[in-house]
Structures are given as C-alpha cells and as structure tokens.
NUBABA-232213 format. One record per residue (C-alpha): residue in three letters; y, x, z. Coordinates in Angstrom, 1 decimal. Layout:
residues N
Ala	Y	X	Z
...
//
This chain:
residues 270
Unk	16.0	262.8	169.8
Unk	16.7	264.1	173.4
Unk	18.8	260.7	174.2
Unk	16.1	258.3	172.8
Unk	13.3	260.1	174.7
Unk	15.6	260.2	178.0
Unk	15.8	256.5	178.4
Unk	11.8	256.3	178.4
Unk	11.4	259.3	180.6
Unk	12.4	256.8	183.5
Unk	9.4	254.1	182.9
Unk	6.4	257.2	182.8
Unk	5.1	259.5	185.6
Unk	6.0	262.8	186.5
Unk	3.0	264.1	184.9
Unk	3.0	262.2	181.6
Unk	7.0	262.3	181.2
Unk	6.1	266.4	181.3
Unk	3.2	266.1	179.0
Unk	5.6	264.3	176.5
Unk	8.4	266.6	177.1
Unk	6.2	269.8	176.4
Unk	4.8	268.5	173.1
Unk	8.4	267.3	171.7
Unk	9.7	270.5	172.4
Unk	6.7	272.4	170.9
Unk	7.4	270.2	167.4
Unk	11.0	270.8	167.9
Unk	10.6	274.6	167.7
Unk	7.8	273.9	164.8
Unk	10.3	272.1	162.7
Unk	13.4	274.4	163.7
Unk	11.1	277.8	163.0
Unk	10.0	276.0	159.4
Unk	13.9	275.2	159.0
Unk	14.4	278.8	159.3
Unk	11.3	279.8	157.2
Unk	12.7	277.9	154.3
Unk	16.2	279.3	154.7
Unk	14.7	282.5	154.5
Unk	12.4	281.9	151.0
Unk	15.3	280.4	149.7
Unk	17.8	282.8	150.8
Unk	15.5	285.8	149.9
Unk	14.7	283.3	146.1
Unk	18.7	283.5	145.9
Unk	19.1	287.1	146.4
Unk	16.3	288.8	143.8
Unk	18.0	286.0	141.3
Unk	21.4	287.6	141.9
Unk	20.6	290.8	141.7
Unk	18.1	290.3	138.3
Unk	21.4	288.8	136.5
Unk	23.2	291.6	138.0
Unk	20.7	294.2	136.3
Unk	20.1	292.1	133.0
Unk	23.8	291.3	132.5
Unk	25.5	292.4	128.6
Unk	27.7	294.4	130.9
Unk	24.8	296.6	132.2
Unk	23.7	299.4	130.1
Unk	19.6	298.9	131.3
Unk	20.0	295.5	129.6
Unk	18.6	294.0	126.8
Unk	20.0	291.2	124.8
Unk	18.0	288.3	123.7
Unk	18.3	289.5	120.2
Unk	18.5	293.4	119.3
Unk	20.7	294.2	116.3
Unk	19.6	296.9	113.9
Unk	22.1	299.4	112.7
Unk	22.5	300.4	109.0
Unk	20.3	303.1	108.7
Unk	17.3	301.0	110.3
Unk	18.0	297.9	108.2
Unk	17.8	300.7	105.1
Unk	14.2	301.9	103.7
Unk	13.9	305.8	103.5
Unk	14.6	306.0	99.7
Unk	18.0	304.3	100.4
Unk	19.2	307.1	103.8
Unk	18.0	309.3	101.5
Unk	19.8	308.3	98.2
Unk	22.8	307.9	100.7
Unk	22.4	311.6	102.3
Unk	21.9	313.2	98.6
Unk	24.4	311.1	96.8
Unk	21.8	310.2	94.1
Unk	23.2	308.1	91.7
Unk	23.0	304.1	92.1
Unk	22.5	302.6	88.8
Unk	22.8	298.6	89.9
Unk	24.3	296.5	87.5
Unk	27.6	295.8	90.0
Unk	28.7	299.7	89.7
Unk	27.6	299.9	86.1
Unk	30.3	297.1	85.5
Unk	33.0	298.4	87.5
Unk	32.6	301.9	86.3
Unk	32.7	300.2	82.6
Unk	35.8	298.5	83.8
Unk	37.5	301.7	84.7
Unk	36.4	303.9	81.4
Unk	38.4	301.3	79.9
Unk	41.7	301.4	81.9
Unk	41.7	304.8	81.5
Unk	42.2	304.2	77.7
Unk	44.9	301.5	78.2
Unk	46.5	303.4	81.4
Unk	46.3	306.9	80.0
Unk	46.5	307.6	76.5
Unk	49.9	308.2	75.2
Unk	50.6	305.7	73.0
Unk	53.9	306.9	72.2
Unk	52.9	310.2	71.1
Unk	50.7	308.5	68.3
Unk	53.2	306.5	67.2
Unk	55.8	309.0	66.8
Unk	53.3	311.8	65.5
Unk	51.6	309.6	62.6
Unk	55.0	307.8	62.3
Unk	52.9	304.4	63.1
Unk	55.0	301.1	63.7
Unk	54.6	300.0	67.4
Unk	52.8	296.7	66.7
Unk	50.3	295.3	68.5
Unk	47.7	295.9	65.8
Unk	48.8	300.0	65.9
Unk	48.2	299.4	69.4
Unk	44.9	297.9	68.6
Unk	43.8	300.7	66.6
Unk	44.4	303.7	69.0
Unk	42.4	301.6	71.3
Unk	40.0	300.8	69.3
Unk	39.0	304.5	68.7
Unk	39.1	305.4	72.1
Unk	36.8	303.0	73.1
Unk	34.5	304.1	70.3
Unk	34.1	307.0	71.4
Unk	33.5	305.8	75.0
Unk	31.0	304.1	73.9
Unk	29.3	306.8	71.7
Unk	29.3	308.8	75.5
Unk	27.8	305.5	77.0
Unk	24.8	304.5	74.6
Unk	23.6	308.3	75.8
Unk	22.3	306.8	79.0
Unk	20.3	304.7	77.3
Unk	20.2	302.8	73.9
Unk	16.9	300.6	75.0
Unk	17.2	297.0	75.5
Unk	18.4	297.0	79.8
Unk	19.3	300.3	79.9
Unk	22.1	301.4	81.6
Unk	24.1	302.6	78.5
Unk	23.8	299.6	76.6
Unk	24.8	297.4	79.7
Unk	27.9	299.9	79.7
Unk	28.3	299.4	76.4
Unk	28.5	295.8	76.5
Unk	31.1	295.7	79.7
Unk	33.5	298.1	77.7
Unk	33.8	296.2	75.0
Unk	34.0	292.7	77.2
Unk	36.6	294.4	78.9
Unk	38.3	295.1	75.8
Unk	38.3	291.9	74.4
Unk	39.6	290.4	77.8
Unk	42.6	292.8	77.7
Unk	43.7	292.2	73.9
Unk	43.3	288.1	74.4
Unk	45.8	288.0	77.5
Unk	47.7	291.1	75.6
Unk	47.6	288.1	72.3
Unk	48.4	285.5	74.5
Unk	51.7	287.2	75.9
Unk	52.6	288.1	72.6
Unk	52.4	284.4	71.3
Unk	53.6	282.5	73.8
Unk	55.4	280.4	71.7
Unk	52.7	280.0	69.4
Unk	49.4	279.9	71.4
Unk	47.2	278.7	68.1
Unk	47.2	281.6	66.1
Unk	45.7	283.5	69.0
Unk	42.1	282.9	68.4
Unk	41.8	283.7	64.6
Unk	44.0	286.8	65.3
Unk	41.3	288.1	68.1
Unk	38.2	286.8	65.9
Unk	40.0	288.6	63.0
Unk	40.3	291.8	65.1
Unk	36.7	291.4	66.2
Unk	34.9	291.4	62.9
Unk	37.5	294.5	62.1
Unk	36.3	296.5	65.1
Unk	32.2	295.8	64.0
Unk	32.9	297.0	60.9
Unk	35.1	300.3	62.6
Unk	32.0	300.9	64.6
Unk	29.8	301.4	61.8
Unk	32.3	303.5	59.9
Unk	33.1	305.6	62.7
Unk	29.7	305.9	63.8
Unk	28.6	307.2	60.2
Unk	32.0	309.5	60.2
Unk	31.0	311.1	63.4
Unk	27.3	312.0	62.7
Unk	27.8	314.3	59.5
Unk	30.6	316.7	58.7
Unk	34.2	316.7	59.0
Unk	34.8	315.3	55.5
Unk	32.9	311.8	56.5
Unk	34.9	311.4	59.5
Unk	38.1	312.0	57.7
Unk	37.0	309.6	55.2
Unk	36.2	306.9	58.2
Unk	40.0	307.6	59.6
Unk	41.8	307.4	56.6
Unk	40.1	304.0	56.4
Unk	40.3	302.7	59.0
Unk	42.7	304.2	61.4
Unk	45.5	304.8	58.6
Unk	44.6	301.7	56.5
Unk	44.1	303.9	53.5
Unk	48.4	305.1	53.4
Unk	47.8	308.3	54.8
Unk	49.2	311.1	52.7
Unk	49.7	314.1	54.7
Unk	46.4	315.5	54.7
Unk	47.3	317.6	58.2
Unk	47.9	314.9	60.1
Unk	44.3	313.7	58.9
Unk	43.1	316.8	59.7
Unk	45.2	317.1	62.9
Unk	42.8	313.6	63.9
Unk	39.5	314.6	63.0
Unk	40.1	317.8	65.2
Unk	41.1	315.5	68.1
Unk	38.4	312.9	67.9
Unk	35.8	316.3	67.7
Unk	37.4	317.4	71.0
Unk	37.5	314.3	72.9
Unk	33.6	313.8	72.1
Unk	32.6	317.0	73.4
Unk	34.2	316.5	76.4
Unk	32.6	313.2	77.0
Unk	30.0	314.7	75.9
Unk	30.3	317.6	78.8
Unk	31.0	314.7	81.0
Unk	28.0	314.4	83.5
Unk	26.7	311.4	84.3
Unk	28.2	311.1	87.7
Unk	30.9	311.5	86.8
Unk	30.9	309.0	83.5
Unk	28.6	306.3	85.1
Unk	29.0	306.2	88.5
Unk	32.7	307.7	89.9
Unk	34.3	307.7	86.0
Unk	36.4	311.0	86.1
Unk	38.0	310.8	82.3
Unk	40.7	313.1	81.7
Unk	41.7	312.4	77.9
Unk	42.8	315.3	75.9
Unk	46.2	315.6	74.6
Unk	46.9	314.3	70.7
Unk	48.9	318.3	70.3
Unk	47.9	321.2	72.1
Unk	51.4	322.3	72.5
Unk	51.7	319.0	75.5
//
C-alpha cells in the first residue's frame, strides 16, 4: 500500500500528501490492532478448547463418559443383592433343570452297579441295568414331589426333568447297544416306559405302608417274581428305607438348588 500511495504523494501538496499519510496510517494501525484482536479471541477460543478436552478426556479421572455404565449390584433390585448376600434359594426354572440333571447323574455316576449284580446274582443286561436305575430314580422322585406336587410347582417341574433325563440316557444307552439294529430301539424304550409307569405306582403303594407291601412291590418288580432268598428281599427293603430317609433328611438346598446326594451303600460292611 505504501508503494501505490508513494507514486501519488508527488502530484498533491505538502499539506494534503500529510493529511493522506496520517489517515492511512491511522487505518493501518486500526486494521493491524483488529488483526491482533482476532488472533487473540481465537488464540484464547483455542486454548479453553484444549484444555476442556484435556479435562473431559476417558483418560481423566473428573471425566464423564457420554454413557455411564451401571455395575451389577445397581442394575439388580434390592430383593435380588439381598437374595445374593443371604444365599436364599433361586427357584427359576433353568436351575430347577440343571439341578434335575445332576440328581440323575448321580444315579448313573455313582451307584455301584456291580455290587447289585454280584449281591442279587442279577445278569448284567441292560434291562438289570434298567431296573437298579429305575428304583433309584423313584426314589428321587418321591424326595422331589415334596417341594411341591401342585400343577408349576417346583417338585413336579423336577419331577418331570428327572424322568426326561432318564429317558434321554436309556435311548442313546439303546441306541449304542443296537447299533446294528437301530429298529428295535423304539418299541424296546416304549416297552420300558409303560414298565416304569406301572413300577411307579407299585413302588409308590410299597413305600407308603409297612415293610411287607414294599417287599411285595420288589419281588415284583425289581426281581421279576424269581426271588427266593427271602434275605436278600429283606436285605432291599432295608436299603430302599434308608436311602429315603436320607433324602428325606436332605434339605432343600441342598436337593434343589446345589444337589449334594451321597447314596448309601447296598452292605453296610462297604
């Protein structure tokens, strides 16, 4: 601007070639000083933005994120920190199932077959196999219809599971066992089915009266009728008592929820 104004200069006076230099030089230092001015917003604008990411960064413990996360215990009501704290007993359907699911493993895991078959000189068949089951998982479910025989109860859900549980073990147990022969599985299971119905109601009848009932349902249906040695009747009926009253004992926790089944020896002597 200087060089443009110095080759009019020469064509003005003195007077009005100073009166123009004194004005351009005042709007000079007008546009210079609102130059700076704006620097300085913008500058100072830069800063407090820097240092506002600075404080709100993820990094910076005063922060706080655009979407807070709850922990456990706030997404949980009071009933359920409570429940959790106390270790009340959760009756869902889900645990129910499981725990149903592990009763009956501890039949098919624990109980010594062996010791039946060599004791009550059984053949080891599947159908002996069937039967020792069988009355184990009666009696599981005798200890099971205690929490509750109403329609959605908890022991009749139980119930139910054990015996679907069952059935699920002797069809792939049938299945194995036939291999070659994979058609005569189904009658075989729905032949075993309508067996253990009827079992249920004899051993359910044998086990609410005296000893002399229950021997009456074993030697039916356990020995098929061919038992002749009275003691090792006896010898059964004094087991099946005992295993009762200890599921009986068995508290609810420990039955329903975290199963804890430790099944009594068939001999005393073991």
């Amino acid at each position: 601007m200087l060089r443009s104004l110095s080759g009019r200069v020469s064509g003005l006076s003195i007077e009005s070639t100073r009166t123009l230099l004194r004005c351009t030089a005042i709007r000079a230092s007008t546009i210079s000083a609102g130059n700076d001015n704006g620097k300085h917003r913008q500058y100072t604008m830069t800063t407090a933005l820097v240092q506002q990411k600075a404080l709100y960064s993820s990094s910076s413990p005063n922060a706080f994120p655009t979407h807070t996360t709850k922990t456990d215990e706030e997404k949980d009501g009071f009933i359920k920190r409570f429940i959790k704290k106390m270790g009340w007993i959760d009756n869902s359907r889900v645990r129910l199932r499981v725990s149903s699911c592990v009763l009956y493993e501890s039949v098919a895991d624990s109980i010594n077959y062996n010791e039946f078959f060599t004791h009550f000189k059984m053949p080891d068949t599947f159908n002996t196999w069937f039967l020792i089951t069988e009355l184990h998982v009666w009696m599981l479910l005798v200890r099971a219809m205690a929490e509750g025989a109403e329609k959605d109860a908890a022991g009749r859900f139980m119930r139910n599971c054990i015996v679907e549980t069952m059935w699920n073990d002797v069809t792939t147990r049938a299945k194995q066992l036939s291999a070659h022969n994979p058609s005569v599985v189904r009658p075989q299971v729905q032949l075993l089915s309508e067996q253990f119905q009827a079992a249920l109601i004899t051993y359910d009848e044998g086990i609410s009266f005296d000893d002399r009932t229950l021997a009456s349902a074993l030697w039916r249906r356990f020995f098929s009728g061919h038992c002749k040695d009275y003691e090792q009747l006896e010898l059964l009926v004094k087991y099946v008592r005992k295993q009762v009253a200890m599921l009986d004992e068995t508290s609810r926790y420990d039955f329903a929820i975290k199963p804890k089944i430790k099944w009594l020896p068939l001999l005393e002597n073991h």
